[in-house]
C-alpha positions, 0 to 999 in steps of 0.5 A: 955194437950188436944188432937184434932180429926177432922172429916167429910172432904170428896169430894163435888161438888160445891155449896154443903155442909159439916160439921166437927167435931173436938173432944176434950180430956182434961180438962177445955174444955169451957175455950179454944178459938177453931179454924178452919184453913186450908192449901191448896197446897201450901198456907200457913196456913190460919184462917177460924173461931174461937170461943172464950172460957168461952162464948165468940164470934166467928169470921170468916174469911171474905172470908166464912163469910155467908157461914160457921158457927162454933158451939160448945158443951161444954158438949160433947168437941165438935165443929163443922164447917158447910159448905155451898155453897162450892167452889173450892177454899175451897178446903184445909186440914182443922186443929182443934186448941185449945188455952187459954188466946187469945185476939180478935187481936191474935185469927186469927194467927196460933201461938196463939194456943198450941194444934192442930189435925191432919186435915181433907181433904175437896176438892171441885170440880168444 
């Protein structure tokens, strides 16, 4: 069982900056895929970035490519989302999940993963 806690979403003007931070408890953290996904108002859930388990690669979505950067800490369970250049279409509830066993064609489809947070709320004014 591993359980997931984000943080650090907050309000920000366009063009600014956040980062998140999802915690992790639970064994075997370096063996799970970690992923970033986020909802806005009535959108459905929608990829952001992910990082593939046992030092595998990380893969974005293309629309925050070049902007976000997803980082993880084995050690510490830790990942972290860095947000740059933000708009207000970013604007979302954004959800930490923690999967096993993903494949490079699956890693972006929210029912590949098993565990999920509570999400963060990020809005960007214009």
């Amino acid at each position: 069982q591993v359980q997931l806690v984000e943080s650090g979403g907050g309000l920000v003007q366009s063009g600014g900056s956040l980062r998140l931070s999802c915690v992790a408890s639970g064994p075997a953290f370096r063996t799970y895929s970690l992923a970033w996904f986020r909802q806005g108002p009535g959108k459905d859930r929608e990829f952001v970035a992910a990082s593939k388990g046992n030092g595998g690669s990380t893969y974005y979505a293309d629309s925050v490519k070049g902007r976000f950067t997803m980082s993880r800490d084995n050690a510490k369970s830790t990942v972290h989302l860095q947000m740059n250049s933000l708009k207000p279409e970013d604007t979302a509830l954004y959800y930490c999940a923690a999967g096993q066993r993903l494949i490079v064609t699956t890693i972006g489809r929210p029912g590949s993963y098993d565990y999920w947070g509570q999400g963060t709320q990020v809005t960007v004014s214009s």
